[in-house]
C-alpha positions as CSV (number, residue, x, y, z in Angstrom):
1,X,-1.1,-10.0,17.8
2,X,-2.7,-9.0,14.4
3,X,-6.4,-10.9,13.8
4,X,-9.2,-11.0,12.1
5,X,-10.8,-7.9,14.4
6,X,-7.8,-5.6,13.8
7,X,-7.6,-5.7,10.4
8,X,-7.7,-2.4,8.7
9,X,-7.3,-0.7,12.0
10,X,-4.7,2.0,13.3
11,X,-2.0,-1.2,14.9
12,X,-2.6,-3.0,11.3
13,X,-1.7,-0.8,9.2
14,X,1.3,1.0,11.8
15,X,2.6,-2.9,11.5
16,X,2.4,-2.6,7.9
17,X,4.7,0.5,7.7
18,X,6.8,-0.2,10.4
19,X,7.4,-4.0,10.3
20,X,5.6,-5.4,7.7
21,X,7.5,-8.5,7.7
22,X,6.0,-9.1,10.8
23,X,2.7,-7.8,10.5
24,X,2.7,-10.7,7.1
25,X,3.8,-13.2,9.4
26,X,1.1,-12.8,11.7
27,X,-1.3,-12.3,9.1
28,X,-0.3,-15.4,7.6
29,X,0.4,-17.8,10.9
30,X,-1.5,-20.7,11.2
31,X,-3.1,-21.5,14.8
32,X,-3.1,-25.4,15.3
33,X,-4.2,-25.1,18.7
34,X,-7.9,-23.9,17.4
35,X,-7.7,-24.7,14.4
36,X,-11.3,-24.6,14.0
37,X,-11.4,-21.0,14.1
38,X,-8.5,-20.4,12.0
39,X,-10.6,-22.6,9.5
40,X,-13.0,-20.4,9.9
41,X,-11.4,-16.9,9.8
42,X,-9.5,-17.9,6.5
43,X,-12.0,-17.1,3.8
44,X,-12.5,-13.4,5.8
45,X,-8.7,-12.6,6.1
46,X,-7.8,-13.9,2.8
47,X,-11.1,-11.4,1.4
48,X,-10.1,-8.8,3.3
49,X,-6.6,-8.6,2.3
50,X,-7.6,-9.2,-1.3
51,X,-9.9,-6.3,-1.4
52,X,-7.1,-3.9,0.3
53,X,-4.6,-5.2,-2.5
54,X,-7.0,-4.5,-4.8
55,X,-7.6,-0.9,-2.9
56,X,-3.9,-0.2,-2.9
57,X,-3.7,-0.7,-6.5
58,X,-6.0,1.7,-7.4
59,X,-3.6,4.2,-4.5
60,X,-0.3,3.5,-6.6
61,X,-1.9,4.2,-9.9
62,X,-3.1,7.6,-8.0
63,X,0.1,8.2,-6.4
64,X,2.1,7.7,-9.8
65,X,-0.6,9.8,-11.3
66,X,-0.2,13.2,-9.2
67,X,3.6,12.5,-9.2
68,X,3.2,12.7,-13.1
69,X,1.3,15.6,-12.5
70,X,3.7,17.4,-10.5
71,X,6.6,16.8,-12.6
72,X,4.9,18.7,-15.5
73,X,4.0,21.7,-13.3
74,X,7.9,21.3,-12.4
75,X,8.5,21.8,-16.0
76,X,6.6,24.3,-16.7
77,X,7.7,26.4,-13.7
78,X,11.3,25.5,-14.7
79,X,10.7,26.6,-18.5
80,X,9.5,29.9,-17.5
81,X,12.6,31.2,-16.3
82,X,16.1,31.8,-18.6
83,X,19.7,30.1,-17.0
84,X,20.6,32.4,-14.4
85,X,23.8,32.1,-15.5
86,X,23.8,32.4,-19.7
87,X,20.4,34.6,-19.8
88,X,19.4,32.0,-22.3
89,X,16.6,29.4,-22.2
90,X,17.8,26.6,-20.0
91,X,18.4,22.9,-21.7
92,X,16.8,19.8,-21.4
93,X,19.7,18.9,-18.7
94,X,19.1,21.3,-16.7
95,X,15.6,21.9,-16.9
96,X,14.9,17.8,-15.7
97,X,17.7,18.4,-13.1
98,X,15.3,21.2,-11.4
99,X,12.5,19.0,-12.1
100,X,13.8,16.1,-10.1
101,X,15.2,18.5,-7.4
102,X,11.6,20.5,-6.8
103,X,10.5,19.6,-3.4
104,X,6.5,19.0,-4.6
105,X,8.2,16.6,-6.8
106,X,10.3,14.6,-4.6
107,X,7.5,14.5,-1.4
108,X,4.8,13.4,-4.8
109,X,7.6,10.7,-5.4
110,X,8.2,9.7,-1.4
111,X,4.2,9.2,-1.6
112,X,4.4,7.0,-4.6
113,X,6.8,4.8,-3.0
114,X,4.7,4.2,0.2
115,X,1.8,3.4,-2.2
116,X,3.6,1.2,-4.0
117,X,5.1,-0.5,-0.6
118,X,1.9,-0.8,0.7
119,X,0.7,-2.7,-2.6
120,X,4.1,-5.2,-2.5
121,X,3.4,-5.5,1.0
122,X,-0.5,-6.5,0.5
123,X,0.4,-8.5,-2.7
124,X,2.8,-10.8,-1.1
125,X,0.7,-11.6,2.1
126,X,-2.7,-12.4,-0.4
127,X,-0.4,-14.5,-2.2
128,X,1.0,-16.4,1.1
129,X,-3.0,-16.7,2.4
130,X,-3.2,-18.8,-1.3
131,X,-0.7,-20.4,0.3
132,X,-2.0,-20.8,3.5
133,X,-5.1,-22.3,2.3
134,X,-3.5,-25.2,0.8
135,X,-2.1,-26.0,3.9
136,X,-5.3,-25.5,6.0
137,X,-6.4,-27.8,3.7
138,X,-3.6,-30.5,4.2
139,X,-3.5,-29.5,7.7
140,X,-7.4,-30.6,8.4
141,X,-7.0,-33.5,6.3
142,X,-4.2,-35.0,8.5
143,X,-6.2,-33.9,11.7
144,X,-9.2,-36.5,9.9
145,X,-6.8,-39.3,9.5
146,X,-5.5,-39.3,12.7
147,X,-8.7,-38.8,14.5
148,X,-10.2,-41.9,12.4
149,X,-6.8,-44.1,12.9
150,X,-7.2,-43.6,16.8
């Protein structure tokens, strides 16, 4: 089980690759059994997640910027040489065909995408602790009522 102690840690963020419907669902659980503590953890999860959304963010924008990078290099390299086949400068087809085909290129995009996974992934669990907060709240305030009706 994922808590407040292994977050950011090796298991947290293998769970976050692997599974990370699971790993959000355990993020986001609610413990009624001590609910005290999960009371208490809340604000710490719910800051901690929000700062590595925020930290993933800034990862994409990287990720997207070296890919950009990468592709241009593509370019270039692909520009330098005529069609093998015509002698001729290659076309624009042709020339964004190697582009997209260059292996820097595609593992520059694979990296994007797990940056950009790992953002959705963070996104939607800091949204579900929003979530989650509300119902603490609701949660506690039943817990009162009941304890003052008995």
């Amino acid at each position: 089980m994922i808590g407040i102690d292994t977050l950011g840690s090796p298991a947290f963020w293998d769970l976050l690759k692997g599974s990370p419907e699971r790993l959000a669902q355990e993020i986001c659980s609610i413990d009624l059994v001590d609910m005290d503590l999960t009371l208490q953890q809340h604000p710490a999860l719910r800051g901690w997640v929000n700062a590595a959304f925020e930290t993933s963010k800034i990862a994409e924008e990287r990720s997207k910027w070296i890919l950009n990078k990468t592709k241009a290099q593509a370019f270039i390299t692909a520009k330098e040489a005529n069609d093998p086949a015509t002698g001729k400068p290659k076309n624009i087809a042709t020339l964004e065909a190697e582009v997209e085909l260059n292996s820097d290129v595609i593992n520059a995009f694979e990296e994007y995408l797990t940056q950009a996974r790992t953002r959705a992934v963070l996104r939607a669990m800091a949204d579900a602790l929003g979530d989650r907060k509300d119902m603490l709240i609701q949660i506690a305030a039943k817990q009162r009522q009941e304890a003052s009706d008995h």
